[in-house]
DRENDO-1510 file (C-alpha; in Angstrom, 1 decimal, always signed):
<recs>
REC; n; res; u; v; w
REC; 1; UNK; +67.1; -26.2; +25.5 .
REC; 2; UNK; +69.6; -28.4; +27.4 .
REC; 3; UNK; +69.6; -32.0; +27.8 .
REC; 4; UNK; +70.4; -33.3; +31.3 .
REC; 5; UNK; +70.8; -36.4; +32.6 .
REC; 6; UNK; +69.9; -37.6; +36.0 .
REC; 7; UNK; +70.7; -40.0; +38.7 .
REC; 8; UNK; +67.8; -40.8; +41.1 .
REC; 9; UNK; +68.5; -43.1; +43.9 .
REC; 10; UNK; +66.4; -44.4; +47.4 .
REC; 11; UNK; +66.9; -47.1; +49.9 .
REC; 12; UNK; +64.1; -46.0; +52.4 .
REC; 13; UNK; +60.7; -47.3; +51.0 .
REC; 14; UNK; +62.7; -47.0; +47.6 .
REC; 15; UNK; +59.2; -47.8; +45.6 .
REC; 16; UNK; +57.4; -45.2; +47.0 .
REC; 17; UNK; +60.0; -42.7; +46.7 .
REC; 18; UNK; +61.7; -43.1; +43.6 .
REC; 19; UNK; +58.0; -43.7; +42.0 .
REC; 20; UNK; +57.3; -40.4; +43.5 .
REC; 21; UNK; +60.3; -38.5; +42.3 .
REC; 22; UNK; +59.8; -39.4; +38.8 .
REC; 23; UNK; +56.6; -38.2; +39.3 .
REC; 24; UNK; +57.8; -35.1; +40.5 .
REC; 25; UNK; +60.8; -35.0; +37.6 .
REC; 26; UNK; +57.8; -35.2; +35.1 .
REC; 27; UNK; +56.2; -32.1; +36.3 .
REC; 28; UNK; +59.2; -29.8; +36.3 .
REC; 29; UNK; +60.8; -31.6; +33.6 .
REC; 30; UNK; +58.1; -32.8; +30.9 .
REC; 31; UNK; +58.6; -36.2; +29.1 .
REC; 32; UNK; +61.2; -38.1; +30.5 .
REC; 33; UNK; +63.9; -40.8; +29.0 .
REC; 34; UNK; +64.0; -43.9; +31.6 .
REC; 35; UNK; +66.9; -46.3; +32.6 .
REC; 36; UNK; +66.2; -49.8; +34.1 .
REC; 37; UNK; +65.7; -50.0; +37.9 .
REC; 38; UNK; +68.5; -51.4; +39.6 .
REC; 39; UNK; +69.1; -52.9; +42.7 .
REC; 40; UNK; +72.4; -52.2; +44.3 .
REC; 41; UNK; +74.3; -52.8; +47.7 .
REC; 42; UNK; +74.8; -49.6; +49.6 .
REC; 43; UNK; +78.3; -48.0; +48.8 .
REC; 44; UNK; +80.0; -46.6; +51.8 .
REC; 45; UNK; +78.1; -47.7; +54.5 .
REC; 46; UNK; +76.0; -50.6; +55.8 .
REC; 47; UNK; +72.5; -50.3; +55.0 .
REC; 48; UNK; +69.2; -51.7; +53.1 .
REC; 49; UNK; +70.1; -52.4; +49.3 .
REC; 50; UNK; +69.2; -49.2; +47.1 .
REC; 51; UNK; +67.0; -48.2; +44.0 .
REC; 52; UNK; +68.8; -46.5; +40.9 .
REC; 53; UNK; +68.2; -45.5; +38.1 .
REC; 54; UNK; +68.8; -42.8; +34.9 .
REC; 55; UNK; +66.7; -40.2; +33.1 .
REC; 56; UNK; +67.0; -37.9; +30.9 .
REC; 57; UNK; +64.9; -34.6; +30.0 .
REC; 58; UNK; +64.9; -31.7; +28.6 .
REC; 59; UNK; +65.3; -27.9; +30.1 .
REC; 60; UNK; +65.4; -24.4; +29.8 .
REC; 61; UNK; +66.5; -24.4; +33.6 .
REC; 62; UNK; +70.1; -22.9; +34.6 .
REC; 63; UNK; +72.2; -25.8; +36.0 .
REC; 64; UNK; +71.8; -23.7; +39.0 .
REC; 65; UNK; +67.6; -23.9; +38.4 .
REC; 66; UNK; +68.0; -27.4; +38.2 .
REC; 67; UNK; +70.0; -28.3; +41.1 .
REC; 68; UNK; +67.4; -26.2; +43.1 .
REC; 69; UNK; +65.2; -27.9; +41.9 .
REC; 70; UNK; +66.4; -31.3; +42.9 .
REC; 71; UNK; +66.7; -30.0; +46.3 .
REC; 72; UNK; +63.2; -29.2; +46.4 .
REC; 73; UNK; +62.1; -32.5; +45.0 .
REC; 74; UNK; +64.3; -34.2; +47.4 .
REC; 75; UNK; +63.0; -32.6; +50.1 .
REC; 76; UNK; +59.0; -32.7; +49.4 .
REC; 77; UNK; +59.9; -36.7; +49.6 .
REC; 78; UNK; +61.2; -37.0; +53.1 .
REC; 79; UNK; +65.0; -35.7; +52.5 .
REC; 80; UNK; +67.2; -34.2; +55.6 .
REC; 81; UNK; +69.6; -32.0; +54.8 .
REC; 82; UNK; +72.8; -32.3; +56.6 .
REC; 83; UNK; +72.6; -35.8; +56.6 .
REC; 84; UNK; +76.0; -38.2; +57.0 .
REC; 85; UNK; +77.3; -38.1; +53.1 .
REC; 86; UNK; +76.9; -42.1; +53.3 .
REC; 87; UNK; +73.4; -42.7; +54.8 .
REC; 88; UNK; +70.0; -44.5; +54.4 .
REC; 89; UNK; +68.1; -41.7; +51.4 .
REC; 90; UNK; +64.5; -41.5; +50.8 .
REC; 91; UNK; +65.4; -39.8; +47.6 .
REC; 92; UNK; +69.3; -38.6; +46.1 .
REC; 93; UNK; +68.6; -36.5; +43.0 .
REC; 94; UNK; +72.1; -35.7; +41.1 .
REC; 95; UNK; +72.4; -33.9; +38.1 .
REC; 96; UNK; +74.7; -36.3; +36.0 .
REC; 97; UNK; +75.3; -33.9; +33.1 .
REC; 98; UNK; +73.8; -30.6; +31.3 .
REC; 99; UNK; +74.7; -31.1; +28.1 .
REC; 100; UNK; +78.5; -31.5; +27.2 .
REC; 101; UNK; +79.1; -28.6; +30.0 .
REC; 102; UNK; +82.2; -29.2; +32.0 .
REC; 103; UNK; +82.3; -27.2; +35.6 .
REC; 104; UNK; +82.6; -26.9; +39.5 .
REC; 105; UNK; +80.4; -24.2; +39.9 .
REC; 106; UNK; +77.5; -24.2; +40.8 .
REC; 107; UNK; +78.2; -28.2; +40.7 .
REC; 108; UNK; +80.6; -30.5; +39.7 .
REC; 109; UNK; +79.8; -31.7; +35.9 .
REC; 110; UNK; +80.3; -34.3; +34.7 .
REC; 111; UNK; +79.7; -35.4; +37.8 .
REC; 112; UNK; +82.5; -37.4; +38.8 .
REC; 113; UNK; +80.4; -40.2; +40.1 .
REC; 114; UNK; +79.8; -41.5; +36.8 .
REC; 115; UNK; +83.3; -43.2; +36.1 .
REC; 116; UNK; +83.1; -44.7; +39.8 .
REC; 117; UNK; +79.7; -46.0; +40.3 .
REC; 118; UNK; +78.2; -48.6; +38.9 .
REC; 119; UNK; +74.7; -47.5; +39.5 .
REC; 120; UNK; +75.6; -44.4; +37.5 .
REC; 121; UNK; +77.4; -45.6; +35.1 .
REC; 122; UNK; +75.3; -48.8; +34.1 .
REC; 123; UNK; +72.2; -47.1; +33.5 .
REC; 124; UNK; +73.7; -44.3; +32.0 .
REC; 125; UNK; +75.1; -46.3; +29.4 .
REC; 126; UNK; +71.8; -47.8; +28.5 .
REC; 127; UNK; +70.4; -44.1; +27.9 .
REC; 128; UNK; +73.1; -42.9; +25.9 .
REC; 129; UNK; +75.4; -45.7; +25.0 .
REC; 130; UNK; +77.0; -43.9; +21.8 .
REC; 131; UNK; +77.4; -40.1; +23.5 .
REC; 132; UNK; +81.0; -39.6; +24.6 .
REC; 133; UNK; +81.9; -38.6; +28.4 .
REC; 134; UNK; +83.3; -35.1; +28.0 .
REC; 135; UNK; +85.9; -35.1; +29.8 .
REC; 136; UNK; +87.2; -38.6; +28.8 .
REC; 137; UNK; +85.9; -38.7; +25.3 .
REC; 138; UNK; +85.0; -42.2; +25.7 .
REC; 139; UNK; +81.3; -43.6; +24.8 .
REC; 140; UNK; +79.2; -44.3; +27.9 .
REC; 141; UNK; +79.2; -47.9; +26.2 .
REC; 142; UNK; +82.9; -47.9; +26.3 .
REC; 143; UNK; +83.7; -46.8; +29.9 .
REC; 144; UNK; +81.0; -49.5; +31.0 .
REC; 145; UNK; +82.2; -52.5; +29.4 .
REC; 146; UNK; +85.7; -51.2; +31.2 .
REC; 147; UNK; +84.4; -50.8; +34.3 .
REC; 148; UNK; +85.5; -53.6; +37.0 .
REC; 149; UNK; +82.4; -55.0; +37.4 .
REC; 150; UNK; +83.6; -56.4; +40.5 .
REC; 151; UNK; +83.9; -53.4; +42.9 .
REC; 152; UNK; +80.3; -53.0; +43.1 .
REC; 153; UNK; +77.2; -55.7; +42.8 .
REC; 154; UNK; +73.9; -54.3; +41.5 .
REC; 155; UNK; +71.3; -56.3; +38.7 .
REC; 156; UNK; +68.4; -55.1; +37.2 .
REC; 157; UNK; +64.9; -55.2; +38.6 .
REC; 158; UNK; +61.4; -55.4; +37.2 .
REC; 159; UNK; +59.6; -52.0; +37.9 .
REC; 160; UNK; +56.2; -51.0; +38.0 .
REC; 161; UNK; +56.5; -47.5; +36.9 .
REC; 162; UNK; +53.7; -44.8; +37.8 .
REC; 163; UNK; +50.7; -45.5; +35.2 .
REC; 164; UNK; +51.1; -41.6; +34.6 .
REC; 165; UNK; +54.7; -42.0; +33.8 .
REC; 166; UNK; +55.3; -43.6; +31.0 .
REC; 167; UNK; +58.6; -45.0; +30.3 .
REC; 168; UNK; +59.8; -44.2; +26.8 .
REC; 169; UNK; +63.7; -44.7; +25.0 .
REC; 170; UNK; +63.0; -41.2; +23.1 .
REC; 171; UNK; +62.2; -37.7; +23.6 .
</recs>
């Protein structure tokens, strides 16, 4: 059983879809480790401020299983494929890591994302604040309290979480 880590984030009726995709998360995935919500400012384009957030779960899925899997999720909630890489999203599912696994193929983990983004790298620190980033070796902790806080404005919200989804710190 592998633990992944995920990175869920909307900015087109963001309630509705990242409520949904947890939903969704919990039926492939089973009990689920949740982040705060944040709110950020788009990266990379101008556009509506974004939902993020973390989880964590548990799976027997190939990294390849899971990333399909995503893709599904993604789509059932409103997601075009082929879209401009920095665009409005109802729903971005990223697999963050898969254990300590460290490739390109079929995608890039860790995902690079994490040292660069604070919407990544915030939550993910709250998760798992004492697991070290396996490339850098660094605690998730570490890396966030180094991170320029500066480059990127996002705060946490309050969230009203699906009543079937309840939020929990362990698995």
């Amino acid at each position: 059983m592998a633990r992944i880590y995920i990175s869920l984030g909307t900015n087109i009726s963001p309630e509705k879809h990242l409520k949904a995709g947890l939903v969704d998360l919990q039926q492939y995935f089973g009990p689920l480790q949740l982040s705060r919500v944040f709110e950020s400012e788009s990266v990379g384009f101008k556009g509506t401020n974004f939902l993020n957030m973390v989880v964590a779960a548990d799976t027997d899925l190939s990294i390849a299983q899971v990333v399909t899997t995503f893709k599904k999720i993604e789509q059932d909630n409103g997601r075009i494929r082929g879209e401009k890489k920095f665009s409005p999203r109802s729903l971005d599912i990223d697999l963050l890591l898969y254990d300590d696994v460290i490739c390109d193929i079929p995608v890039e983990l860790p995902r690079g994302e994490i040292l660069f983004n604070a919407f990544v790298l915030w939550p993910l620190a709250e998760l798992i604040p004492n697991l070290s980033h396996p490339v850098t070796l660094q605690t998730y902790q570490t890396l966030w309290q180094n991170y320029n806080k500066q480059c990127q404005q996002l705060w946490p919200i309050a969230f009203e979480f699906p009543p079937e989804l309840l939020p929990t710190n362990s698995l």
